[in-house]
N, C-alpha and C positions, 0 to 999 in steps of 0.2 A: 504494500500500500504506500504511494507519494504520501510528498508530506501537506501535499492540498486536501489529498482524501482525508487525512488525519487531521487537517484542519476544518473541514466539513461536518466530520463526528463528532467532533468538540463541540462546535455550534447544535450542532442537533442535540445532543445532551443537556442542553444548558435549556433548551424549550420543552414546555409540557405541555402546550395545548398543541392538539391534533391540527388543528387549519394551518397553525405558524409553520409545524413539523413539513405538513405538505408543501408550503411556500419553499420552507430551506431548503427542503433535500432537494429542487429543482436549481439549485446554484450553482454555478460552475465557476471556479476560482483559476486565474492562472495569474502568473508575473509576464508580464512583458516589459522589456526597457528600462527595469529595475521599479516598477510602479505595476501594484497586486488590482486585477479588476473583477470586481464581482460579479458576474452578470446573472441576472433574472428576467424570467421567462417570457415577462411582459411586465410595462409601465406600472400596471397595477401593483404590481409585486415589488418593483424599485419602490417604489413611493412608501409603501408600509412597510417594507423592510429597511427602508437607508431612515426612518422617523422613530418606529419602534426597535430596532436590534442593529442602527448604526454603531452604536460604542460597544457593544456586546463582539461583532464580527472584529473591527478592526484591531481590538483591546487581543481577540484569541489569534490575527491573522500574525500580528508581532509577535505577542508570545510562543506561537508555534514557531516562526520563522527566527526568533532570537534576534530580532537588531529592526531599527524602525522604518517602516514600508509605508510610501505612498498607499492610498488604498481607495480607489473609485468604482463607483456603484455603476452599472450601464445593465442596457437590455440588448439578452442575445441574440433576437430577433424580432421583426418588424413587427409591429403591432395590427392584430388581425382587421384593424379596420379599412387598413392601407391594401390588404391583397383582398378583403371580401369580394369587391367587386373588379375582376382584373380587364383591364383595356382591351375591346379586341383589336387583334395581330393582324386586318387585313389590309391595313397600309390606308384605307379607303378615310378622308373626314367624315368624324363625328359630330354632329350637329349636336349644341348646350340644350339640355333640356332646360325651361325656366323652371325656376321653384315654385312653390303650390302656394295657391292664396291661401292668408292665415285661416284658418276657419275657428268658429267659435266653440269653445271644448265646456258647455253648459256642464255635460255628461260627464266630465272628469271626476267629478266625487270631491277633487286636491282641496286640502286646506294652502290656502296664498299665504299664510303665514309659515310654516314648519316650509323650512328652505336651509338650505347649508350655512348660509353666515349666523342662523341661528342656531346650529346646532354647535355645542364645546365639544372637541374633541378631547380625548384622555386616554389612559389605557388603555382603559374597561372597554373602550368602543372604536380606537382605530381603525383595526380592520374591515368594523361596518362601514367606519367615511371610506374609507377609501376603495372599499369594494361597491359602494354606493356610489359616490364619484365615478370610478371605471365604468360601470353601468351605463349612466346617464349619460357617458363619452362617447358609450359604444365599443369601450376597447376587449371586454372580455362577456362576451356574446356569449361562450362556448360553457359558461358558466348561467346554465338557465333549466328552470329557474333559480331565482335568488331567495331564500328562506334568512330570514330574523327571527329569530324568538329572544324572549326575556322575561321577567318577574314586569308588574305593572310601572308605570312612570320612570321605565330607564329611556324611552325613546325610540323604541322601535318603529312607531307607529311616523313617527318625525322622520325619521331615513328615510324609511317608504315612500312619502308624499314631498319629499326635497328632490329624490328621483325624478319622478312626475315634473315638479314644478320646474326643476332645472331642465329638462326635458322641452317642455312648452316653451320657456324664455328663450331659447335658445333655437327652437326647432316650431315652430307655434303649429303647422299645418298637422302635426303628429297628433294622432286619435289614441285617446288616454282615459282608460275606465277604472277608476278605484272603486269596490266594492268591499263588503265584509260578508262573511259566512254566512252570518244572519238574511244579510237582506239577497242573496243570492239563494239561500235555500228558498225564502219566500216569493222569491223570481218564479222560481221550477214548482213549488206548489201549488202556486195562483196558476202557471200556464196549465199545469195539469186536470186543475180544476174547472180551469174553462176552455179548453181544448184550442190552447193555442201554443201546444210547444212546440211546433216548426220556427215560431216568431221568439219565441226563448233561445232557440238551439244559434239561429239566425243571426240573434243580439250580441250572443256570445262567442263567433267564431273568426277565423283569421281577419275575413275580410272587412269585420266591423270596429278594428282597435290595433294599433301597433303593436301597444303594454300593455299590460293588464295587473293590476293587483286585487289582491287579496287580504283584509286582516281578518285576527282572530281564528287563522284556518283549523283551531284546534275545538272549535264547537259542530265541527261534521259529522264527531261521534257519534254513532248509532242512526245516521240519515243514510242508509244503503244506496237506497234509489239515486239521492242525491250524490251523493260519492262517486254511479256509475256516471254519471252525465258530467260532473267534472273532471273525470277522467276523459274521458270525451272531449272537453274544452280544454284539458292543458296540452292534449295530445296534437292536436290541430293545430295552437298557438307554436307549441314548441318547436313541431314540425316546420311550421313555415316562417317560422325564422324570426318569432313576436315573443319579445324579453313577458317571461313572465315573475312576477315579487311578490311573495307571501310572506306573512308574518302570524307568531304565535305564542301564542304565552309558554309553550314546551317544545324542545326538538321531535322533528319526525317521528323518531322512533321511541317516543315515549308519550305516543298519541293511541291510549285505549278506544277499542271499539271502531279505527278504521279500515276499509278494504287492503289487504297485503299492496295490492296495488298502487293503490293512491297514495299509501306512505312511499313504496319504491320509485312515485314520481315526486313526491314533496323531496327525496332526497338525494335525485339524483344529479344537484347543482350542484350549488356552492352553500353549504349550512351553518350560519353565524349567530355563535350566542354571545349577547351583548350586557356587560356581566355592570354591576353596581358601582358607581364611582368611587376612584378612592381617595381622600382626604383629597391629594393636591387637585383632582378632576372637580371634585367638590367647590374650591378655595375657586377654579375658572370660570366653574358656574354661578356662584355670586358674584364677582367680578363682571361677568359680561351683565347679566341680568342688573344690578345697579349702574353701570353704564347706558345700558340703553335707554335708560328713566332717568337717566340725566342726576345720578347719589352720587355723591362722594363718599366712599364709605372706607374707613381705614383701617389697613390691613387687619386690627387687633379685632374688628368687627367681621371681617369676613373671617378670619381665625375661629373666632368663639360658633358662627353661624355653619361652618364647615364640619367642627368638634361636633356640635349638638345636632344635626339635620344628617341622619343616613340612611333615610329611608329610599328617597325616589326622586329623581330631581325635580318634578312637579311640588315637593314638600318644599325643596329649596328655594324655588321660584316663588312659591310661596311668602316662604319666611320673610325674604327680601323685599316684596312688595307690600306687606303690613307693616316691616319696619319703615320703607320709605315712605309709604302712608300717614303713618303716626306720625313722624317727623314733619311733613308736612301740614298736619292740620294742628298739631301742638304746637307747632316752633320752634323744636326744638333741633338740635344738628345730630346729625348719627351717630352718636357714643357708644361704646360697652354698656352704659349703665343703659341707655336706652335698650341696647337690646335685650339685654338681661331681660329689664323688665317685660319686656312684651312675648318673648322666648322661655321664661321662667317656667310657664304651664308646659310646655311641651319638654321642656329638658326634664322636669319633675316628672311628668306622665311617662315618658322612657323609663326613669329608673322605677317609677312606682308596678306598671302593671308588666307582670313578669307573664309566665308561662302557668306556674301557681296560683297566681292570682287570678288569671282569668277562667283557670277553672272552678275556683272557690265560684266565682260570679256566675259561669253559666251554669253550677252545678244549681244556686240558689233561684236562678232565674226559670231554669227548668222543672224545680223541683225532682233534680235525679242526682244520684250518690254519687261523689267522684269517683268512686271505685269501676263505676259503670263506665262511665265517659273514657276511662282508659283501657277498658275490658274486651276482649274478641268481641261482643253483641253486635250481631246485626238488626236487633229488632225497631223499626221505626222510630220509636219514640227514645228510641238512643242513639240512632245513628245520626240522627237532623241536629242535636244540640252539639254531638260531638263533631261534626262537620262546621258547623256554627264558631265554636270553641277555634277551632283550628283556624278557620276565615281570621277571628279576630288576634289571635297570637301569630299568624303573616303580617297582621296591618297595627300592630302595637309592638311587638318586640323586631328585636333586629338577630334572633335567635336564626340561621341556617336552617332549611327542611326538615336535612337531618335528624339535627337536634327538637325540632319538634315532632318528629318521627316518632322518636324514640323515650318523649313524655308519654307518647299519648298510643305507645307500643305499636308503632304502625310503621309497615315499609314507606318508603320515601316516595314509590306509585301510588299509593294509598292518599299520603298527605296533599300531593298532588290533587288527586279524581279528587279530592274533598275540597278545594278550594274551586278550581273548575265547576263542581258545582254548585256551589254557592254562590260563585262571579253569574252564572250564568241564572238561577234564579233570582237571583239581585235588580238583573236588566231587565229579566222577564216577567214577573210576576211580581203586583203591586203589594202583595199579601205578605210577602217575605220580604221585601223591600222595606215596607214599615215597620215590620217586625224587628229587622237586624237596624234600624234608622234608631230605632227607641231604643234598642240594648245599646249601640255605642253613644248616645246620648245619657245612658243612665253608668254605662259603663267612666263616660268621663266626668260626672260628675262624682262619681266615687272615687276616683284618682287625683282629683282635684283638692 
């Protein structure tokens, strides 16, 4: 083995997530001219690799080599958007086609707000910019479709629709449909109901959309019929060459209750989980979010706002715009002590309602034993509270799956389908909706 190859394994040891692994191991290292070049497979791949694992490569490419090396990032070949369509060879001119009048994209679904300068890049979510980015370029086609998943308010749903929007500004004549699971099953229901699924199938196929998204594709569970017919539409899209972009609160393959099939096309892209910010991601997203609102807000404030807010960057965004709020209608300027004060309930409610404690509340709320709530029973009137319990120790502790897996003696699939459905009767039915509305209303004022 050279001593590139052995520089290669270094690198690849040194990553644990499988997407990165796959990026690395396509590297090719040599020296030329006394100056070491990395090349990667395409722009996509530079771009996330020379941002996230620039000091990592060059830090191992000297240490292996013993003495210090130029060392430049390139791609080893053309980027597929330059050969997709290649010139024909018969000498003859080619008359300019003109570009297409903008047309109006009512249909897009896109929110105009969630766009890339809005979104903070971090760790936790690089590889979504930037394989988001490549997307919306057009440079890695071959990667379709594009899957996001994550826990709620990390911003998946934001990629998705910055795609789209970057897409349009740039491209306006592009026909662009964002949908969610929901309102597409109820597409295929209603056509079936009133016998017009030629004009369903019609709405959905190459010819009516470039892109096409999808969220929430993890509520399909248990819709068979439904499942067949989008297999049907990815297959079509795919085929004929239409970026398809899903997203989902769980990877593919930890999606209960759908067709073998349909997951082996959710996952036969590029599959990205876009993980929790961490402190410094954090410290960028109040930073940008006071900037835009026009706060000056100093470091020691966005320190303490970073420390105490880990939930979802929706909580951040949050935080920030009640502080600048208060400041504004009080008079007073952004200090520590202001945030404190306005922050105080929500730092206290972290450390107050644990794991413990929310079962003491739903055990007393339900009137059922804790001993039950963490017991094998599947019988109705203990599964709905214990399901319950779980929702609400996701959205109060900053406890991992895991770990609440293993309160509430449950696999980490389990904890999972228990929160899925709880999200999913939350939106759907008004009955449970009020129900779980009054428990964390009673639930915070006991924390309070």
């Amino acid at each position: 083995m050279d001593h590139f190859a052995i520089i290669k394994e270094s690198i690849l040891s040194k990553s644990h997530a499988a997407s990165d692994r796959a990026l690395l191991d396509q590297l090719e290292i040599s020296e030329e001219d006394g100056s070491v070049f990395v090349r990667c497979p395409n722009v996509f791949a530079q771009k996330y690799l020379n941002r996230i694992y620039k000091d990592l490569i060059v830090s191992t490419i000297r240490t292996c080599l013993d003495r210090h090396v130029n060392v430049e990032f390139c791609v080893s070949q053309p980027d597929e958007i330059q050969d997709r369509h290649p010139a024909p060879s018969t000498g003859k001119p080619v008359q300019m086609s003109l570009p297409p009048f903008a047309q109006a994209n009512a249909c897009s679904g896109l929110n105009a707000h969630f766009t890339f300068d809005e979104f903070v890049v971090g760790r936790c979510n690089a590889f979504a910019y930037e394989a988001a980015q490549a997307v919306s370029d057009g440079s890695i086609s071959r990667y379709n479709p594009l899957y996001f998943h994550s826990d709620v308010g990390l911003g998946k749903s934001h990629i998705s629709h910055a795609i789209g929007n970057k897409i349009l500004s740039e491209r306006p004549g592009t026909c662009v449909n964002f949908t969610t699971a929901r309102d597409f099953t109820q597409d295929y229901v209603h056509s079936v109901r009133n016998n017009c699924l030629s004009t369903f199938k019609s709405s959905y196929r190459s010819h009516a959309m470039d892109i096409f998204f999808i969220d929430d594709v993890h509520l399909f569970k248990n819709k068979e019929k439904t499942q067949v017919e989008l297999c049907h539409v990815l297959d079509d899209l795919i085929s004929a060459g239409k970026q398809v972009v899903l997203s989902g609160f769980r990877p593919p393959t930890s999606i209960p209750q759908i067709d073998k099939g349909l997951r082996s096309r959710f996952s036969s892209g590029l599959v990205i989980d876009i993980k929790r910010p961490d402190k410094a991601t954090r410290a960028k997203i109040v930073r940008h979010k006071a900037r835009k609102n026009g706060v000056t807000m100093p470091d020691v404030v966005v320190e303490f706002i970073s420390d105490t807010i880990h939930t979802s960057v929706r909580d951040l965004e949050s935080a920030v715009m009640t502080i600048a709020a208060m400041s504004s209608l009080m008079k007073r300027p952004v200090t520590i002590d202001l945030a404190r004060e306005l922050l105080e309930g929500t730092l206290e409610k972290q450390q107050r309602i644990t794991i413990p404690f929310i079962l003491d509340f739903i055990s007393k709320s339900f009137s059922v034993p804790k001993e039950k709530l963490v017991s094998p029973s599947r019988k109705k009137e203990i599964v709905y509270p214990r399901q319950v319990a779980i929702f609400l120790c996701r959205r109060y502790t900053e406890e991992p799956l895991q770990v609440i897996g293993e309160a509430f003696s449950r696999k980490h699939s389990s904890i999972i389908h228990s929160l899925e459905t709880i999200d999913a009767q939350y939106t759907q039915n008004l009955k449970v909706k009020r129900e779980i509305d009054f428990l964390i209303d009673r639930l915070d004022g006991e924390s309070s």
